[in-house]
N, C-alpha and C positions, 0 to 999 in steps of 0.2 A: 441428415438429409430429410427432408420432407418436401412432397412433390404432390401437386393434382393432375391427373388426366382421364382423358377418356377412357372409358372400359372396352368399346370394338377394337379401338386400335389398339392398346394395352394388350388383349387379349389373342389379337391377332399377329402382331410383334413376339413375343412369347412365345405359341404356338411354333411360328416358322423356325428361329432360332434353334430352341426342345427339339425339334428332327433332326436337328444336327448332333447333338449329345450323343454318347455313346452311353448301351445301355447298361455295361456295367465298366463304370470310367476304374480305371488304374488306382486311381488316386481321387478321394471323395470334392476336390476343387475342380475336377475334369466334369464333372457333372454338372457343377453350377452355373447358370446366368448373372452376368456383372450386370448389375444394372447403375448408371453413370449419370449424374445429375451435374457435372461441369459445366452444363450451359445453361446458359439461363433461361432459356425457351424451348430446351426440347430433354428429352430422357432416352439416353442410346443406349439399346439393351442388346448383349451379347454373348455369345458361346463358341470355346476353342479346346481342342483337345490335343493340340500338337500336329492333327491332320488338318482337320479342317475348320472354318473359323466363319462366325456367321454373326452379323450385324445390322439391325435396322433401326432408324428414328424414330422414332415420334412424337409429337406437337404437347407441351407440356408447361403448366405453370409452377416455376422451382421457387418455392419459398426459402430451402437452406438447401446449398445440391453437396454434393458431397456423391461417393462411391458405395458400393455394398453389392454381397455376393450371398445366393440363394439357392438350394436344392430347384434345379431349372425344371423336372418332370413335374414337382411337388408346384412349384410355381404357374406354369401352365396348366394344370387340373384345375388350378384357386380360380386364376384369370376366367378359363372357359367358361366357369359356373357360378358368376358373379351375377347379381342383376344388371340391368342395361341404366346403369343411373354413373357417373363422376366415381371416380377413385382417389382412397388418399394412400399413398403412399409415406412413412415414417420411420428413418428408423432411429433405435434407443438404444445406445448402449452395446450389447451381442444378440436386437431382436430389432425386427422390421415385422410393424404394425401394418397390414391389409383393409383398408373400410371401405366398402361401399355400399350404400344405403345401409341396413340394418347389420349385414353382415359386415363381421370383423373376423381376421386372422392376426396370430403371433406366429411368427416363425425366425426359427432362428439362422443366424448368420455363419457365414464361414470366412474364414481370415483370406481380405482380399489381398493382400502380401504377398498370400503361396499363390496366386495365380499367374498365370503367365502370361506374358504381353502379345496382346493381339499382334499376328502380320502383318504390316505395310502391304497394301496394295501393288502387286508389279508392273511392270511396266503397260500401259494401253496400245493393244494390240489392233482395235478397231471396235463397229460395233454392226448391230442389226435388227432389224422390227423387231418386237415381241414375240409376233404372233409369229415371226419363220421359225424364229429360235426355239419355241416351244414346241411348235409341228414338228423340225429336225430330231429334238432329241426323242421325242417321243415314240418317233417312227425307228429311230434305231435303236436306243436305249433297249427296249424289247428282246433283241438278239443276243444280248452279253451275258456272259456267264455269271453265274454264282457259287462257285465252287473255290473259293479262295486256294485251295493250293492251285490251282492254275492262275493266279493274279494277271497275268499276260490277256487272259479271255474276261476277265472282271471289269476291263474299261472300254473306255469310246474312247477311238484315234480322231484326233482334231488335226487336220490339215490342215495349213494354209499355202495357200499358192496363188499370190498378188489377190484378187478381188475376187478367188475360189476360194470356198469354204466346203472342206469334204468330211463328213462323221462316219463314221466305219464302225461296227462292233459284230461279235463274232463268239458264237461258244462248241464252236466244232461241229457244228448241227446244222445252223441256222449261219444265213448272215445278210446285215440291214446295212445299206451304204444310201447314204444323202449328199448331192453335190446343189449351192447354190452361191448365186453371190451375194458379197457382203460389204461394207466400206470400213477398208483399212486404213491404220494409221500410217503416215508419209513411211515412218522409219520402217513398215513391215513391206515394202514395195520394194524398199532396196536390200531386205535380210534374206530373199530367198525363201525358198519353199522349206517349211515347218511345220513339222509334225510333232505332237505330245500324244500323251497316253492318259484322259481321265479317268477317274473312276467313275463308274456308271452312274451307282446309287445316287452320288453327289449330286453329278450332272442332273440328273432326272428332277430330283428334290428341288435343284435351283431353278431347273425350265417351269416347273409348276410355279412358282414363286414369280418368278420376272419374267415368263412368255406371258405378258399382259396385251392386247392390241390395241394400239394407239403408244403404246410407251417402246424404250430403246433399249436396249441389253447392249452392253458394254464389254470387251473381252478384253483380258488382261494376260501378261504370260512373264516367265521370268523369273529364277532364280529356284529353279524347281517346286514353282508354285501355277498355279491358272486363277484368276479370278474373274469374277462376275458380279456385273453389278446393274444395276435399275430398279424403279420405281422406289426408290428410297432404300433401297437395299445391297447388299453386298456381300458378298462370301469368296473366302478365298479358302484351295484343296491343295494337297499335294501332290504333285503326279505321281505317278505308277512308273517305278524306274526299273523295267523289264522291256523284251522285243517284244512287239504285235508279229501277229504269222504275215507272212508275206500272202496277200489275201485277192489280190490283182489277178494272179493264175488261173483259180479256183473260180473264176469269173468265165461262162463258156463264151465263146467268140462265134460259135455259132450255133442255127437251132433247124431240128428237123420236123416241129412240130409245133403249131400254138393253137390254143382256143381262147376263146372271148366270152369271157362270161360274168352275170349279174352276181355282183359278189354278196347281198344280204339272204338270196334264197340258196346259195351256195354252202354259206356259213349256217345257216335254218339245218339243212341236208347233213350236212356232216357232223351236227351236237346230233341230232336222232340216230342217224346208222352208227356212231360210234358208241351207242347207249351198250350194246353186247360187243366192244371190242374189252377184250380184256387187260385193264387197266390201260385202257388208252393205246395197245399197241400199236396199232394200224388200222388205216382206214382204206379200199383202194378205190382207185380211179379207173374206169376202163372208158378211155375217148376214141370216138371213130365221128365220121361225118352225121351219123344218125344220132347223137348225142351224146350224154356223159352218166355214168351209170357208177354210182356210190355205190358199196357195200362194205360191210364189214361184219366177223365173226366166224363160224365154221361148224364144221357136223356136231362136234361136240360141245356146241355151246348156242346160243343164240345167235340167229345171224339178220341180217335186213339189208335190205337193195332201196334203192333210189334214183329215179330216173330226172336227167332236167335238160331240157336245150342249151346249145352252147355254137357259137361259130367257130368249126374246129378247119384248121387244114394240115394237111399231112397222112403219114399211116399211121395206121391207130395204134394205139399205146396203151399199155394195161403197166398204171405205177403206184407206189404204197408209200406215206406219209403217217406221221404220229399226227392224232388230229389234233391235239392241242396246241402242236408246231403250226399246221396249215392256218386253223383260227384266229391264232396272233398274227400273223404274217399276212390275213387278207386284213385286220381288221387293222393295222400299221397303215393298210395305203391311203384312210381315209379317203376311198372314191368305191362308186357307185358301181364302175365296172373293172373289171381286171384284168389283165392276159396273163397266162399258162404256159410258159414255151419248155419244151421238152427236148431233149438227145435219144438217151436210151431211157429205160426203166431205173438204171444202176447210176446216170450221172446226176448231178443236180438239177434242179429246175430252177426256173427265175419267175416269179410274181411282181407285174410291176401294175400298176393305175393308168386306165384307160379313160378318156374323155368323154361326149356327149357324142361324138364324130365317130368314135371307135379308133380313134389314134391314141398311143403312147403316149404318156405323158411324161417328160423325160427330167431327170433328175434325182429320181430312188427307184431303187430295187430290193426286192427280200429274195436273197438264195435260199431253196431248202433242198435238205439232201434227204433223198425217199430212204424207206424201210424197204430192206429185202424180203420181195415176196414168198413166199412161199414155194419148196421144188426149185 
């Protein structure tokens, strides 16, 4: 094999794929990137580990193409720190030569035999801008767990239901739900409503990647797989074959209380008074119509208060949040203003994004469920 190409794309191909790697693969083939010279004008470089399987083009002049498999981490290091000059790609023998400009790598190969054969892509399930698909996961992805013995709380629920698109994720604390529409494929119009269970991590790594604006994300489902694909890219996961909690309930139907308020001097307010919560325990809130009043800490330790305006209605309400919960959950709504709606001190609350108007803006919400106060 012997190939030229650009170094950004080279390098940025590479990168994307290397997040998919796992970082201590099973087996030393599990770690490598194919890199595939079969065509005669491009270099598709790749990575699969049995879950999930990551692939991108790019633009390439193949002098001999041919196959070859490489330490994918070791590969991405070379890539990122190459000069901005043409790349040659070579390989000899059991080594694949690296040049560009001055600098040269050997490194050696691994037998691409024992590799395993990419996934076929599943069936097209429909597609949607970039930029929703990005916003969506980003604003949920946030609330899912990490605690792998709970794998049920580690993913994002994908809905579909005709030209509703709903993402769900949830770690028993927290929970981030996105509904919008999207354009499905004919055959998803007549399958009924569908639900899967991705993995977060995934999901998240691939929003960044193809939530481009102006390009299309592609969604695929099928045979116990989900894939994703745009701007020359493609990845296909395995689902998460466990129940999601039934999360609908957990949703209040009604509220005794809200305030309206500017969420950046909000989020300012709560890193300072959480500075003496003890490791982040609790921060609280006490809302009345004369405003909204932060504190956090106690006799035996540091404590601090914080006063800010707020449009509240209802009876006032003294409730308690871990702030590093609350922080994520205003900074998910990517908006300027936010509503508060409150029950008791003891039930959840909902944080959802508020307009220029002071209206709701409808289509996500972050549940969190307060810290018991104190007595």
């Amino acid at each position: 094999m012997k190939i030229r190409v650009e170094r950004d794309g080279l390098a940025d191909a590479v990168a994307w794929v290397a997040r998919s790697l796992p970082s201590r693969p099973p087996v030393p083939v599990l770690g490598g990137i194919l890199l595939d010279a079969s065509n005669s004008d491009a270099l598709t470089i790749s990575g699969f580990d049995y879950e999930v399987s990551a692939t991108v083009g790019v633009a390439a002049t193949v002098a001999d193409g041919g196959r070859t498999l490489v330490s994918g981490r070791l590969l991405a290091d070379i890539t990122k720190a190459l000069p901005a000059q043409p790349v040659e790609i070579m390989v000899d023998g059991a080594r694949v030569s690296i040049t560009c400009g001055s600098a040269k790598f050997s490194l050696p190969t691994m037998p691409v035999e024992d590799y395993p054969q990419l996934p076929a892509m599943p069936p097209h399930a429909g597609e949607l801008p970039g930029e929703v698909f990005g916003l969506a996961v980003s604003q949920v992805a946030v609330a899912a767990g990490k605690d792998d013995t709970l794998p049920m709380l580690t993913g994002v629920r994908l809905e579909i239901n005709g030209d509703k698109l709903t993402l769900v994720a949830t770690d028993r604390f927290r929970l981030a739900m996105r509904e919008f529409e999207w354009k499905p494929a004919p055959s998803m119009t007549e399958t009924g409503e569908v639900a899967v269970l991705v993995p977060a991590r995934t999901l998240a790594e691939a929003a960044k990647a193809l939530g481009t604006a102006g390009k299309t994300v592609e969604i695929a489902h099928g045979d116990g797989l989900i894939g994703l694909s745009g701007s020359g890219r493609r990845t296909t996961s395995r689902l998460l074959d466990t129940e999601f909690p039934r999360y609908r309930q957990l949703l209040p139907s009604e509220q005794t209380a809200a305030a309206i308020i500017d969420v950046a001097p909000l989020v300012e307010a709560i890193k300072r008074v959480s500075l003496v919560a003890e490791r982040g325990t609790q921060v609280r809130l006490e809302f009345s119509e004369s405003g909204l009043k932060l504190s956090a800490g106690g006799d035996d330790e540091g404590s601090a208060e914080e006063e800010l305006g707020v449009e509240y209605t209802g009876e006032p309400v003294t409730i308690a949040f871990n702030p590093t919960f609350l922080q994520e959950g205003l900074g998910a709504l990517h908006a300027d203003r936010a509503e508060l709606s409150f029950t008791t001190p003891s039930r959840p609350a909902l944080i959802k994004p508020v307009d220029d108007e002071g209206n709701v803006v409808p289509g996500y919400l972050h549940l969190l469920m307060p810290v018991r106060l104190p007595g």
